[in-house]
C-alpha positions as CSV (number, residue, x, y, z in Angstrom):
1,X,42.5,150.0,132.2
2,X,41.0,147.0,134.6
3,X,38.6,149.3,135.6
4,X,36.9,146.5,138.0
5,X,40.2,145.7,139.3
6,X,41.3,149.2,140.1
7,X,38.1,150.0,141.6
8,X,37.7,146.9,143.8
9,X,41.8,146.7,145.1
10,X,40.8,150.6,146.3
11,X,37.9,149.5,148.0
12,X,40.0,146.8,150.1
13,X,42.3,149.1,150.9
14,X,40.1,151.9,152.0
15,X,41.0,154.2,149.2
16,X,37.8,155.4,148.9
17,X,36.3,158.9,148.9
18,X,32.6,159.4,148.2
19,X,31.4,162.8,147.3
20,X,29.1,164.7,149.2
21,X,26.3,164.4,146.2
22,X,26.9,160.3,146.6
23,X,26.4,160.7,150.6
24,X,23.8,163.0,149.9
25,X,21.7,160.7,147.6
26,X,23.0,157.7,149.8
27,X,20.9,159.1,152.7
28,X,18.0,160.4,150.6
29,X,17.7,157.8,148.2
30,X,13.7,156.5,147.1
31,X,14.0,153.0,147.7
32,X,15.4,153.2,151.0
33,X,18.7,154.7,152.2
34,X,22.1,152.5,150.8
35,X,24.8,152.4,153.5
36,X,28.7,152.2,152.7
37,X,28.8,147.9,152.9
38,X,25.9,147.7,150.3
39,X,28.0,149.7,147.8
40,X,31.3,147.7,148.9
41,X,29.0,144.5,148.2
42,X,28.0,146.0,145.0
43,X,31.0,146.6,143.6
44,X,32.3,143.5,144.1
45,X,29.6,141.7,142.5
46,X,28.9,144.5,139.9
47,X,30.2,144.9,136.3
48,X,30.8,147.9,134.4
49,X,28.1,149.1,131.9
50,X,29.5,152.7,130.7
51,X,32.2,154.1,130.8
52,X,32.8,158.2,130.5
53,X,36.2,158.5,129.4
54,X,36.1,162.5,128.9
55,X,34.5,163.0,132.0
56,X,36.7,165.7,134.5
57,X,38.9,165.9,136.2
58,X,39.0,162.2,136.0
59,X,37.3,159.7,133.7
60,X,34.8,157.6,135.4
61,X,32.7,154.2,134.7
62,X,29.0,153.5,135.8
63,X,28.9,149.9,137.8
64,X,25.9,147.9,138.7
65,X,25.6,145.0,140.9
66,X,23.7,144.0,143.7
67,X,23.7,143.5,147.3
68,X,24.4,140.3,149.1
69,X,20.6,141.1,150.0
70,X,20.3,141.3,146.1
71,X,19.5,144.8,145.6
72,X,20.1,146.7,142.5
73,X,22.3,149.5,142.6
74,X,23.9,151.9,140.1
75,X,27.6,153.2,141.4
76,X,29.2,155.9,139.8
77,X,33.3,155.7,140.1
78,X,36.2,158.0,139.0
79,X,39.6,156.9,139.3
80,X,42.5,159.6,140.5
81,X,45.9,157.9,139.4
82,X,48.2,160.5,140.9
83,X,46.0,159.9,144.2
84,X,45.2,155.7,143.4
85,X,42.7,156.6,145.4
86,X,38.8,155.8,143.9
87,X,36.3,158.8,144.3
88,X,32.4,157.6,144.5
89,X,30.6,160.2,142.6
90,X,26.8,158.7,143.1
91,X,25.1,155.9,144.3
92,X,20.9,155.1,143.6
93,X,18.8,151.9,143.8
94,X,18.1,152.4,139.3
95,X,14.2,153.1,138.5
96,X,12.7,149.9,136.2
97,X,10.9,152.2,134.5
98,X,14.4,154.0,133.0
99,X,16.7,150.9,132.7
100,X,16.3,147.4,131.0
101,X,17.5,144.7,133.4
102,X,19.2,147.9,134.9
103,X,22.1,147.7,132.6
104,X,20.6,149.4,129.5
105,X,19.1,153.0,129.2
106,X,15.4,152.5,127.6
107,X,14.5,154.6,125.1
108,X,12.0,157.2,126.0
């Protein structure tokens, strides 16, 4: 699957659900809270760096991109075909410290 393509053709349509852990950690989020434009920005500038194929009950990819301000965030999709509908699972601003150009875990 074009999972960028998927992902981004629900966003411009509005087929978009976020979960109520993404809004939670949207609003609560360290570096400063992320609004619903900053995650449509990032995933249309982002690029998918995992993927979780067995995750349930759909199978989900990890996106990062950045802002049109150019900040760094970590989005967290699954895809429902029966539903084509795209649920946003989280969303956080990725910690330096974990994550090498914040597309690769580091090893702790």
């Amino acid at each position: 699957m074009d999972w960028l393509r998927v992902i981004r053709d629900c966003f411009d349509t509005d087929a978009v659900l976020y979960s109520r852990h993404a809004r939670f950690e949207m609003e609560n989020e360290e570096f400063g809270k992320i609004l619903e434009h900053e995650v449509y920005e990032t995933i249309q500038s982002g690029e998918v760096i995992e993927e979780y194929s067995e995750d349930k009950p759909y199978p989900s990819v990890l996106i990062f991109g950045r802002t049109a301000n150019g900040r760094p965030l970590h989005v967290v999709c699954a895809f429902s075909k029966t539903d084509n509908l795209v649920v946003v699972i989280t969303v956080y601003h990725p910690n330096e410290e974990l994550w090498i150009d914040f597309r690769r875990r580091k090893k702790i």
